[in-house]
C-alpha positions as CSV (number, residue, x, y, z in Angstrom):
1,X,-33.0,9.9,1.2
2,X,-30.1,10.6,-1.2
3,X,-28.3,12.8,1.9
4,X,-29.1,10.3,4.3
5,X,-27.3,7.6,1.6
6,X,-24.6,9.8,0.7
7,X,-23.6,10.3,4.9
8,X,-24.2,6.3,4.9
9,X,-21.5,6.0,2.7
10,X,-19.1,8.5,4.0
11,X,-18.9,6.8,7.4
12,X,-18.5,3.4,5.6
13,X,-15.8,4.7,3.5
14,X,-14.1,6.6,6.3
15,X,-14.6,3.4,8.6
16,X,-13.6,1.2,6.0
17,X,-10.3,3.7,5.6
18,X,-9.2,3.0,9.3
19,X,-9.9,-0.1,9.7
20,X,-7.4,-0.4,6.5
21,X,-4.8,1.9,8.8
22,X,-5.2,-0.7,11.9
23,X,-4.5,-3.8,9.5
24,X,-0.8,-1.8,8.0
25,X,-0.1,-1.0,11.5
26,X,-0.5,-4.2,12.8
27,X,1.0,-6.1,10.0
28,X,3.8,-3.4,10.1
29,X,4.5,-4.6,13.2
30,X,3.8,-8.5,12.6
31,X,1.0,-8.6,15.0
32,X,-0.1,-11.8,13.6
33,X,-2.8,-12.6,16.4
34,X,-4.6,-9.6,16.6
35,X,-4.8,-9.5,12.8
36,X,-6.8,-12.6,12.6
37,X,-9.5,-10.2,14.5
38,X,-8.6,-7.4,12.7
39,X,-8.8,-8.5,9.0
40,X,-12.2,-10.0,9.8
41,X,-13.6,-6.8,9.8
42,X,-12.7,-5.6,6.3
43,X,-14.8,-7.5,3.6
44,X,-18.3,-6.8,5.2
45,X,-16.7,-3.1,5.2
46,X,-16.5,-3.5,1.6
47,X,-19.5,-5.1,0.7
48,X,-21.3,-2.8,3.0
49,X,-20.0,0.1,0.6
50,X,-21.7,-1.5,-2.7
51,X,-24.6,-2.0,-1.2
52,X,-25.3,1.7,-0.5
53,X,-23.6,2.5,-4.1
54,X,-26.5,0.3,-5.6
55,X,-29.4,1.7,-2.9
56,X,-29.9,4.7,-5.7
57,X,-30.4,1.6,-8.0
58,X,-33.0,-0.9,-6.8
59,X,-35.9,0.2,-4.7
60,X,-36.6,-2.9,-2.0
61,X,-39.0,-3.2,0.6
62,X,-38.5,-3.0,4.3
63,X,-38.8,-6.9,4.9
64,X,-36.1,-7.4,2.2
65,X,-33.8,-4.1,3.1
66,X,-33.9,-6.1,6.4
67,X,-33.1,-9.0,5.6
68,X,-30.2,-8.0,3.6
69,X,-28.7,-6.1,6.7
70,X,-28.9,-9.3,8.5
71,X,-27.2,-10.8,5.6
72,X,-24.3,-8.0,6.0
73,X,-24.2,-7.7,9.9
74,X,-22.3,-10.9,10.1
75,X,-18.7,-12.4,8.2
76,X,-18.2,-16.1,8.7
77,X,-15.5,-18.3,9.4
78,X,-14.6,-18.7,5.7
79,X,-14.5,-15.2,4.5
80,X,-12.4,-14.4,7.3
81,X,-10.0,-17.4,6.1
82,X,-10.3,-16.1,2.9
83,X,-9.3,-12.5,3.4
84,X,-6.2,-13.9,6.0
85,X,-4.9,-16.2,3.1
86,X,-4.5,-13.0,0.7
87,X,-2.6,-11.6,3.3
88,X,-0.4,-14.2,2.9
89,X,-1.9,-15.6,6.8
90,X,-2.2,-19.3,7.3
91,X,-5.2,-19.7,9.7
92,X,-5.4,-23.2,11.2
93,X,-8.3,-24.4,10.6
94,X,-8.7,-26.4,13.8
95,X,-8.1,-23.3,15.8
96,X,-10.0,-21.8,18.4
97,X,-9.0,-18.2,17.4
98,X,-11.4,-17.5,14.6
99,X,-14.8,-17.8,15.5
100,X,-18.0,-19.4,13.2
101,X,-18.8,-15.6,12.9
102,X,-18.5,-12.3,13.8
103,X,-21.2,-9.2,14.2
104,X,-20.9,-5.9,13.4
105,X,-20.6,-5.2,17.2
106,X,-17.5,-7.5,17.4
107,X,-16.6,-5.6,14.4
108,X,-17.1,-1.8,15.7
109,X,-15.4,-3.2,18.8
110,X,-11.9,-2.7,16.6
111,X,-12.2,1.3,17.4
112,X,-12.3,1.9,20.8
113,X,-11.0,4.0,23.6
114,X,-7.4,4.7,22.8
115,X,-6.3,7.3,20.4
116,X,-3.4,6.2,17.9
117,X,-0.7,8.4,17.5
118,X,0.4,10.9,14.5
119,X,3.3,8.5,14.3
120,X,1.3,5.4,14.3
121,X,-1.3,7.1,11.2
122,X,2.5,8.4,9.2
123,X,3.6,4.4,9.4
124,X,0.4,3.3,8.4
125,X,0.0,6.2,5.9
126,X,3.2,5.3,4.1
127,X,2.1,1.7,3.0
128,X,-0.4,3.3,1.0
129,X,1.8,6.3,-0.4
130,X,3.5,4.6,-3.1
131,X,5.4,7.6,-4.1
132,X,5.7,9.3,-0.9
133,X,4.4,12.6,-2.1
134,X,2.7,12.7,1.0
135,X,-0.7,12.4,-0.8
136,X,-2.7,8.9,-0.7
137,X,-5.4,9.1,-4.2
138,X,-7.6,6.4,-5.9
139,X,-5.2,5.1,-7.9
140,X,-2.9,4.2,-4.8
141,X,-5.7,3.0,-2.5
142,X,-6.2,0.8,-5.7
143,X,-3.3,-1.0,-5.9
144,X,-3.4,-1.8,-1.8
145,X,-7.1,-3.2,-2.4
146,X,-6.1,-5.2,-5.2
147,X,-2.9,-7.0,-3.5
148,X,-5.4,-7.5,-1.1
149,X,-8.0,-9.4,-3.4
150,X,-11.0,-7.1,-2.5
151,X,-13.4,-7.2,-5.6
152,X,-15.3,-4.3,-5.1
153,X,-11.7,-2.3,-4.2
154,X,-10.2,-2.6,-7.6
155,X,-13.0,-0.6,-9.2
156,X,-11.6,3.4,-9.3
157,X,-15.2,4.6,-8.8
158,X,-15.2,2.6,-5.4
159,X,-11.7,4.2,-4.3
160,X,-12.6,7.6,-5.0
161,X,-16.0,7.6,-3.1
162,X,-13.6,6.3,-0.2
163,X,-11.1,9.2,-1.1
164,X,-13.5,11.8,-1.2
165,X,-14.9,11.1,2.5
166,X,-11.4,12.2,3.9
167,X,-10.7,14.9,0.9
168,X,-10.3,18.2,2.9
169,X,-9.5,20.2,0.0
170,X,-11.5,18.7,-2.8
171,X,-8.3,17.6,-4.8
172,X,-9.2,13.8,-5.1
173,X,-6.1,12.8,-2.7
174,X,-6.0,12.9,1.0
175,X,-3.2,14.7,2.7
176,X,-1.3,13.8,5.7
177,X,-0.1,17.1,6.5
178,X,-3.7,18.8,5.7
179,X,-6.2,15.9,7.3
180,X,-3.9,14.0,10.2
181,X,-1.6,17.4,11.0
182,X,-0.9,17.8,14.8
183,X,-3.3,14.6,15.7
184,X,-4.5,11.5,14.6
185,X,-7.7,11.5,13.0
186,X,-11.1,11.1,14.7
187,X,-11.7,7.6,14.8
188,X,-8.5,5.9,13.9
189,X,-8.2,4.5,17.2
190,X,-6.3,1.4,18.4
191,X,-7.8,-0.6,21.7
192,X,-5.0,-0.9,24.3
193,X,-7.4,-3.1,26.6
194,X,-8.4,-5.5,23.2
195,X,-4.3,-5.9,22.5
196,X,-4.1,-7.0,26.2
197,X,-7.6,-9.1,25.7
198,X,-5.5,-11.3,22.5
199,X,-2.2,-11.6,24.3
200,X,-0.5,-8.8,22.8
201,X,2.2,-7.8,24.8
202,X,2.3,-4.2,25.3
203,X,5.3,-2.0,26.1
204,X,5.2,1.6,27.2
205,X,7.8,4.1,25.9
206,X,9.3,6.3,27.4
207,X,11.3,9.7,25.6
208,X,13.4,11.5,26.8
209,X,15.9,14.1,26.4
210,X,19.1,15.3,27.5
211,X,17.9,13.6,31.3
212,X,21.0,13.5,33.4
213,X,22.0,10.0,33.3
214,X,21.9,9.6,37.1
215,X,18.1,10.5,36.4
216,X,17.7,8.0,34.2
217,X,19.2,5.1,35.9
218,X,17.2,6.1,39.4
219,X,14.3,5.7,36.7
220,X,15.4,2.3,35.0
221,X,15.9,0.7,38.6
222,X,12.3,1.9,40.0
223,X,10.9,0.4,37.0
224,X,12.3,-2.7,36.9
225,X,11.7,-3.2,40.5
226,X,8.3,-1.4,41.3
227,X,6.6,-1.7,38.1
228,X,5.1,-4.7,36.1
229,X,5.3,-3.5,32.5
230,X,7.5,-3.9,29.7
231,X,9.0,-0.7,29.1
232,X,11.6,0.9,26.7
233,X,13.2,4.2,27.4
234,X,14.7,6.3,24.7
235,X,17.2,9.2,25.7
236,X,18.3,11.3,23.3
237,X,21.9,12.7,24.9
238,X,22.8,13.4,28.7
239,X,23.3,17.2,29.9
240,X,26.7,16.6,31.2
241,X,29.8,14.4,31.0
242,X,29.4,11.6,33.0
243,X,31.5,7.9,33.9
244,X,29.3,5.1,34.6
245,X,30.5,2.4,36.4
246,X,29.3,-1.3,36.7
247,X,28.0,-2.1,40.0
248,X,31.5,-4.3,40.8
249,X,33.9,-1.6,39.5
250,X,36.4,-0.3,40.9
251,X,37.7,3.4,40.5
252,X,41.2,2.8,40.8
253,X,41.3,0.1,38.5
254,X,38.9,2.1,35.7
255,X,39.8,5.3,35.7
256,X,42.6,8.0,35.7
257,X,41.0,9.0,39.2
258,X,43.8,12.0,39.6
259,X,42.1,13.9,36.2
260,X,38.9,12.9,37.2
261,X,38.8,14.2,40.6
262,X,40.9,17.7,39.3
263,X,38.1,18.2,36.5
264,X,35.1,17.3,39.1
265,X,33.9,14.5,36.4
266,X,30.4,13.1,37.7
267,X,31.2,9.8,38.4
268,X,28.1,6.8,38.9
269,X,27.8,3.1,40.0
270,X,24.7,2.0,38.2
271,X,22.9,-1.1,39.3
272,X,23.6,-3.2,36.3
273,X,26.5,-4.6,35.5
274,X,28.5,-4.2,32.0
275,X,32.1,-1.8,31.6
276,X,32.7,1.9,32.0
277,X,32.0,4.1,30.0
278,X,32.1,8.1,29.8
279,X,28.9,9.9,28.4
280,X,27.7,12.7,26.9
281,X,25.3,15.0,24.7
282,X,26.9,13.4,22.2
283,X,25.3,9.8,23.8
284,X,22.4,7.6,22.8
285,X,20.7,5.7,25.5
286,X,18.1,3.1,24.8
287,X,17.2,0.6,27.9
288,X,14.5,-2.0,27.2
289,X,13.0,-3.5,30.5
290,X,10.8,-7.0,29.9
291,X,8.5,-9.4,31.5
292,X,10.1,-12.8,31.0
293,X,6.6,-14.2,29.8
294,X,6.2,-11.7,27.4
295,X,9.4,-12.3,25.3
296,X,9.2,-16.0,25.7
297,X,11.5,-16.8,23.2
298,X,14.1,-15.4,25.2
299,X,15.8,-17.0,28.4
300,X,16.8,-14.8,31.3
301,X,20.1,-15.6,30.8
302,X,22.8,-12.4,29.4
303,X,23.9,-14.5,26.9
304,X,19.7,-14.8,25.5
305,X,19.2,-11.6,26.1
306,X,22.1,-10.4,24.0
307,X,20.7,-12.4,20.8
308,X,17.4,-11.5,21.5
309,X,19.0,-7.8,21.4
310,X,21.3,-7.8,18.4
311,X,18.2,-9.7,16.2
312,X,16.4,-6.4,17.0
313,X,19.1,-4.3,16.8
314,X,19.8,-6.3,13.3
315,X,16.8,-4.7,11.8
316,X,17.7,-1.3,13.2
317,X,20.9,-1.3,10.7
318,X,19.0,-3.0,8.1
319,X,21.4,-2.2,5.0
320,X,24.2,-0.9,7.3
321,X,27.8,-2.4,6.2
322,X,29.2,-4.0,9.2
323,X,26.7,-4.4,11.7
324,X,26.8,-7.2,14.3
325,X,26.6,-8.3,17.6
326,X,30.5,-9.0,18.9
327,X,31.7,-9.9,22.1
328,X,28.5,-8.6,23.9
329,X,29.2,-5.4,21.7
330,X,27.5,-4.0,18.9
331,X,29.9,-3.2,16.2
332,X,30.9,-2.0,12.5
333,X,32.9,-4.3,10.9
334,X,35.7,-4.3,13.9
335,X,35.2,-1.1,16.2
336,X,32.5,-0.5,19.1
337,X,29.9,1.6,19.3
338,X,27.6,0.6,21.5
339,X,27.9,-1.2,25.1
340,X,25.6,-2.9,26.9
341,X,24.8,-3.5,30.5
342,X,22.1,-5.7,31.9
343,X,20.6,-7.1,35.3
344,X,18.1,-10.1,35.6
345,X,16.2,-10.8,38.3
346,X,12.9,-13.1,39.1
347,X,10.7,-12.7,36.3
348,X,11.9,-9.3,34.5
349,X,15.2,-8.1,32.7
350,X,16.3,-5.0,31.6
351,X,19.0,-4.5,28.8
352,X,20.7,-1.0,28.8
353,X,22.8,0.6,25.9
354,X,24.9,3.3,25.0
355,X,25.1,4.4,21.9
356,X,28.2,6.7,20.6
357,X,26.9,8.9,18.2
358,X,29.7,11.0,19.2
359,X,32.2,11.2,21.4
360,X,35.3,13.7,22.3
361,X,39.2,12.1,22.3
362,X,39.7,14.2,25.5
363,X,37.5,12.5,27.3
364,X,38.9,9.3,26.4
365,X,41.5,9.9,28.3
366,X,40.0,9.5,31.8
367,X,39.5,5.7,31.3
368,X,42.0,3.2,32.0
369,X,42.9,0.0,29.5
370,X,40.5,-2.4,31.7
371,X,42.4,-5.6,32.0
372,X,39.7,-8.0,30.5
373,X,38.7,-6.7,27.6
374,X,37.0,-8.0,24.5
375,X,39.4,-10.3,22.4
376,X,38.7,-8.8,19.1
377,X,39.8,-5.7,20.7
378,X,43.6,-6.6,20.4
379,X,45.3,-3.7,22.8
380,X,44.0,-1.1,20.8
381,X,43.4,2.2,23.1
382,X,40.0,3.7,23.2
383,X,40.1,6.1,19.9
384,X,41.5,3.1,18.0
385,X,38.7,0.6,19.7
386,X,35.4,2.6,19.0
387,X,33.7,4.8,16.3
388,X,31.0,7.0,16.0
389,X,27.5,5.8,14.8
390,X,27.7,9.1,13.1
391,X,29.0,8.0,10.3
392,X,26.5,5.0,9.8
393,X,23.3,6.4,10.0
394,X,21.3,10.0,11.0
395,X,20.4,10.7,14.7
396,X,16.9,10.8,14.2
397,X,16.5,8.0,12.1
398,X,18.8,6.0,14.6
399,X,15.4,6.8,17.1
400,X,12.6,6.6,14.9
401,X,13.9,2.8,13.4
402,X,14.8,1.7,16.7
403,X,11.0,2.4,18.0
404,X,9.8,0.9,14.9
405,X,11.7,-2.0,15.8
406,X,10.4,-2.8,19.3
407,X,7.1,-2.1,18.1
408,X,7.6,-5.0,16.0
409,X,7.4,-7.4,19.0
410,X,4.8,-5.3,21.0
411,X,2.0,-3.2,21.1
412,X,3.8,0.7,22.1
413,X,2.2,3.2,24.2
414,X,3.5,6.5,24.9
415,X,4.2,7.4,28.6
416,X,4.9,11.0,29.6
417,X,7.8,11.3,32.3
418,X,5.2,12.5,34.7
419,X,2.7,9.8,34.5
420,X,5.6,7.3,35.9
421,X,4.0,7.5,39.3
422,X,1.0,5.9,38.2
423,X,3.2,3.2,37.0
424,X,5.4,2.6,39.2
425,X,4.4,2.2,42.8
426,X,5.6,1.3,46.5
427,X,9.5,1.0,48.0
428,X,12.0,-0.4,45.6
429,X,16.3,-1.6,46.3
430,X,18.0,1.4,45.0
431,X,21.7,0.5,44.2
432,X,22.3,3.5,41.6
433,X,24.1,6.0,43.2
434,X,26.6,9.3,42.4
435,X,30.6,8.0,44.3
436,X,31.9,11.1,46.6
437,X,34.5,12.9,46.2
438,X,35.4,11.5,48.9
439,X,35.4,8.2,47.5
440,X,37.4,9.0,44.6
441,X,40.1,10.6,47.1
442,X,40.6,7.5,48.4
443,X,40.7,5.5,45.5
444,X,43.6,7.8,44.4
445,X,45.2,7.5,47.5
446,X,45.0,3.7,47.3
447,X,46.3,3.8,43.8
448,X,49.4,5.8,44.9
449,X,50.3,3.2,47.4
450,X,50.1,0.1,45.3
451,X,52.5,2.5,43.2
């Protein structure tokens, strides 16, 4: 009896433990209709805990053991409210969202099919790691509980029975590096169907790096015309250098064609619009394709998607001096370093960006002064008009915050490159394409004649 109680209480404590990791995650990323489901779940988990600490206590017969289940199976309306308002929720109380009550079925229903990911458990992880010692104990798991108003949490006995079900080592804290190394842990799982069941909109996420940026553009187009999703595509630097081109420009009037041409420079009309640009290794590109409906509180308009973009962006360079939005630019204080590009059509949008982390002088020099150019930009050539995000903030953290910021707004799903054609099916426009040389020849040749 005292084994079977002591397991009992293990997988309450260990469920009760990742139900806690679903409610950071999702208020981590403001997921404010799926937590009304979510923080249902918790309190019963709780009370569910002292009643097996007090089974070794009082001896009750089956009719009453019974009856107390019942009592336990099932969290009204009110607790739920309850446990929202110390979250700081307001539920409205003539909403349809919350039902009278919910069973432990509806409960369980919170852990299903789809794994989280190890970056998904560190986010969540870090909320309770006060310290960030990389080691969650009682006393921390403590002081969640209590901000939380759970009774029975604020006891230390209670937190350290809950520790000890996830205690590898024996050392009364739980490691991340020792317990959730290399995978998330069995049973922390997040429902992509049930995020789709509440309205959630989800967005797959795409990483790559060093792509050729032809590569990625060819992928960009096929997924904003073949594919229904929301998706955001992080690549971390291009192999070689390469111009990009809007899909109105004009060689002759964008670049030093003679250079480019002697130096075989890779040169590419995209199928967005936006300037030119040359990029590199030392490049950043994040593209974020959308549903219209699913970001309804942006227009498809540039001018909507821009805001929409530098609000996310905002939280990105949370703390950063200088950071804003200028000009369809992102900037510190007066110098560029990132551009945008965009294309809207029926019901989806896509906003592309690229980011200089870096960028060499020499290759500056194969862009012309365009002739409409930003106003704060005041004549200044290209090494005096831009900077390098270098010097604002690290590479990686540049990734990981901007991913942490999308996932504010929707539910994120990793998608390897080579699941795309699941994705991403049929015939599609393709209006990305490499300029011959060809081309470029006769650019020159018409630049020479106008000289």
């Amino acid at each position: 009896m005292e084994k079977s109680l002591l397991s009992e209480c293990k997988q309450s404590s260990s469920l009760f433990f990742f139900a806690l990791f679903n409610l950071f995650h999702i208020s981590l990323g403001r997921w404010v209709s799926s937590a009304r489901i979510f923080l249902s779940g918790f309190l019963p988990l709780l009370q569910h805990h002292q009643r097996v600490r007090n089974q070794d206590q009082t001896v009750i017969t089956n009719t009453e053991e019974q009856e107390e289940e019942d009592q336990y199976d099932y969290l009204s309306r009110e607790d739920a409210e309850m446990v929202m308002r110390s979250l700081g929720l307001s539920p409205d109380q003539e909403s349809d969202d919350l039902q009278e009550r919910y069973s432990s079925k509806e409960m369980s229903s919170l852990f299903e099919e789809k794994e989280a990911s190890l970056e998904e458990v560190k986010q969540a992880f870090d909320v309770f790691d006060e310290n960030r010692d990389g080691f969650i104990d009682a006393k921390e798991l403590r002081r969640v509980l209590t901000i939380l108003g759970f009774k029975e949490g604020s006891y230390l006995e209670n937190c350290s029975v809950m520790i000890r079900s996830l205690d590898g080592n024996k050392d009364g804290r739980i490691d991340f590096n020792g317990s959730f190394s290399g995978k998330a842990p069995k049973g922390f799982k997040m429902s992509i169907s049930r995020a789709k069941d509440m309205r959630l909109p989800l967005m797959n996420l795409v990483r790559l790096k060093g792509t050729p940026i032809l590569e990625q553009l060819h992928l960009e187009e096929r997924l904003l015309r073949a594919s229904s999703d929301n998706w955001c595509i992080v690549n971390d630097g291009t192999n070689v250098p390469t111009i990009v081109m809007g899909l109105s420009g004009k060689p002759s009037q964008l670049l030093e064609v003679g250079p480019v041409v002697k130096d075989r420079i890779p040169v590419i009309k995209r199928f967005t619009g936006g300037g030119t640009v040359i990029v590199d290794k030392s490049t950043l590109f994040v593209s974020l394709i959308c549903n219209k409906d699913d970001v309804p509180s942006v227009q498809p308009y540039p001018r909507s998607v821009m805001a929409w973009s530098g609000s996310l962006y905002g939280e990105v360079f949370e703390g950063v001096d200088g950071f804003q939005l200028r000009e369809n630019d992102y900037v510190f204080g007066d110098r560029k370093f990132g551009g945008n590009a965009q294309s809207i059509i029926r019901n989806r949008w896509i906003h592309h960006t690229s980011f200089l982390w870096d960028y060499n002088v020499r290759n500056m020099a194969y862009l012309k002064l365009p002739s409409k150019v930003p106003q704060y930009r005041l004549e200044r050539d290209h090494t005096e008009f831009v900077c390098r995000m270098k010097d604002y903030i690290e590479r990686s953290d540049f990734v990981e915050k901007t991913v942490k910021a999308v996932g504010n707004q929707f539910a994120m799903k990793e998608v390897n490159l080579e699941d795309i054609d699941s994705y991403a099916k049929g015939e599609h426009v393709k209006s990305t394409r490499l300029l011959t040389v060809e081309e470029l020849r006769e650019a020159m040749s018409g630049t020479a004649q106008s000289a």
